[in-house]
Structures are given as structure tokens and as C-alpha cells.
N, C-alpha and C positions, 0 to 999 in steps of 0.2 A: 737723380735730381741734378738741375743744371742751376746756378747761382749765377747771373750777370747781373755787373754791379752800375749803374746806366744816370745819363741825365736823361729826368722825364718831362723838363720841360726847360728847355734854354731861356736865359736872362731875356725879360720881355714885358713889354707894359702890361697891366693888367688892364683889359677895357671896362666901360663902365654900362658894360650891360652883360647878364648873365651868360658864361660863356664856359661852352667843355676846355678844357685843358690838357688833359691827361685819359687817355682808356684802357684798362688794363687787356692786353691781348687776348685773346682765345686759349687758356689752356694755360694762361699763365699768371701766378699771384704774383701784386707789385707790393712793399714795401716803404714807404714813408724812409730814408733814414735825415734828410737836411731839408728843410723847405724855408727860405729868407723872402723877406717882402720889404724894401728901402724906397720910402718916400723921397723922391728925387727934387721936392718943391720946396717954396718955402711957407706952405700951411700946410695943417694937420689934412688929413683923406682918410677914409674910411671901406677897410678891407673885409669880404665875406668868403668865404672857403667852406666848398660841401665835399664831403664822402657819399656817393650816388651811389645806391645798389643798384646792378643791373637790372633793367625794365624799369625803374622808379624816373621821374623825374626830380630836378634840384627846386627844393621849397624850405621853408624852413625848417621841416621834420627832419634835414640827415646836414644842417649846418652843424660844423666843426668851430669854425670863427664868425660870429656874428656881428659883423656895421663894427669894427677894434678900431680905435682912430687908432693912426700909421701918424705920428708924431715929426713936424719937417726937419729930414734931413735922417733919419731915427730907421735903423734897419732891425728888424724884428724878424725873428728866430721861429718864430710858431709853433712849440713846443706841442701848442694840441693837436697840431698836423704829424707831426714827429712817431712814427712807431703805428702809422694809420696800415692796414691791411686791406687793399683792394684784390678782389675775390675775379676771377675773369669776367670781363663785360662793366667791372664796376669805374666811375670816372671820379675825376674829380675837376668840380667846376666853380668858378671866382667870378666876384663882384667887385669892380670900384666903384665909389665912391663919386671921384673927380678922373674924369681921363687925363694920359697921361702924367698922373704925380705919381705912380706907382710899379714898381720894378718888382717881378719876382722871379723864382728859380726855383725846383725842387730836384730834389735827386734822390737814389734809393737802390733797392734792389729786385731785381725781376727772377723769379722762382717759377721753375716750369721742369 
């Protein structure tokens, strides 16, 4: 078993139409371990975050964060992203709110 410890998605606006993010490789489980989201404006935005099993698409059955206003200026941790286990093939994919007010990042670990 191989353990790389990786960012799985570089500091980046969130757009405001449903979008992949993240797909766990072929052959490899990803890890959740830090995922931040910081409203860069100065009103509140509203963030959505799914765990997508592979073949499924993103609906509101595998939402993790649903429509959380993202508070201005207010960086938020995402605890319920935190400790997420994506299976190979499984993604994860984000909603804003407002384009452009919203900055996020995840990082974690890739097990293969």
C-alpha cells in the first residue's frame, strides 16, 4: 500500500455552476484530510459540496454542504468534507452561490 499525501485541488474560485472538482484516480482511494472555502467579498455567498459515487451524478442525494452562506471575508473549514472517503471513480463537485466571492482548496491523502 502506497500513501501520497497530495493537494487535490489548488486555491481556486469556486464557479457558480455545478462543476467536477476533484476525481479519485483508477485504483486509488482519496481522503478528505483539510478542505477551506474563504469568501473573498464583502457579502455573504453561498457554498454546495457533493461526494459523487462513481456512475452517479451530483443532485442533492450525495450533498455533503448544502447552499452554507460563506460569511464576508469568513474562511470556513468544512468539517463535513473533512475525513470524506472517495472510492475510485468517485468525485467531488461544488456550487457557488455568487461567482467569483469564493476561494477554495482541499488536500488529503491518495491510497493505492
Amino acid at each position: 500500500m502506497t500513501v501520497q499525501v497530495a493537494t487535490l485541488v489548488e486555491a481556486k474560485f469556486a464557479e457558480n455552476a455545478e462543476t467536477t472538482q476533484y476525481t479519485s484516480a483508477p485504483s486509488v482511494r482519496t481522503i478528505i484530510d483539510k478542505y477551506s472555502v474563504t469568501n473573498v467579498t464583502g457579502s455573504s455567498a453561498q457554498y454546495t459540496a457533493r461526494a459523487v459515487p462513481s456512475g452517479q451524478s451530483a443532485g442533492s442525494n450525495n450533498a455533503v454542504i448544502s447552499a452554507r452562506a460563506i460569511l464576508p471575508g469568513e474562511t470556513y473549514n468544512c468539517p463535513e468534507m473533512v475525513g470524506q472517503i472517495l472510492e475510485p471513480g468517485d468525485f467531488v463537485s461544488t456550487l457557488a452561490g455568487t461567482a467569483s466571492a469564493l476561494v477554495h482548496r482541499i488536500s488529503g491523502r491518495k491510497v493505492s
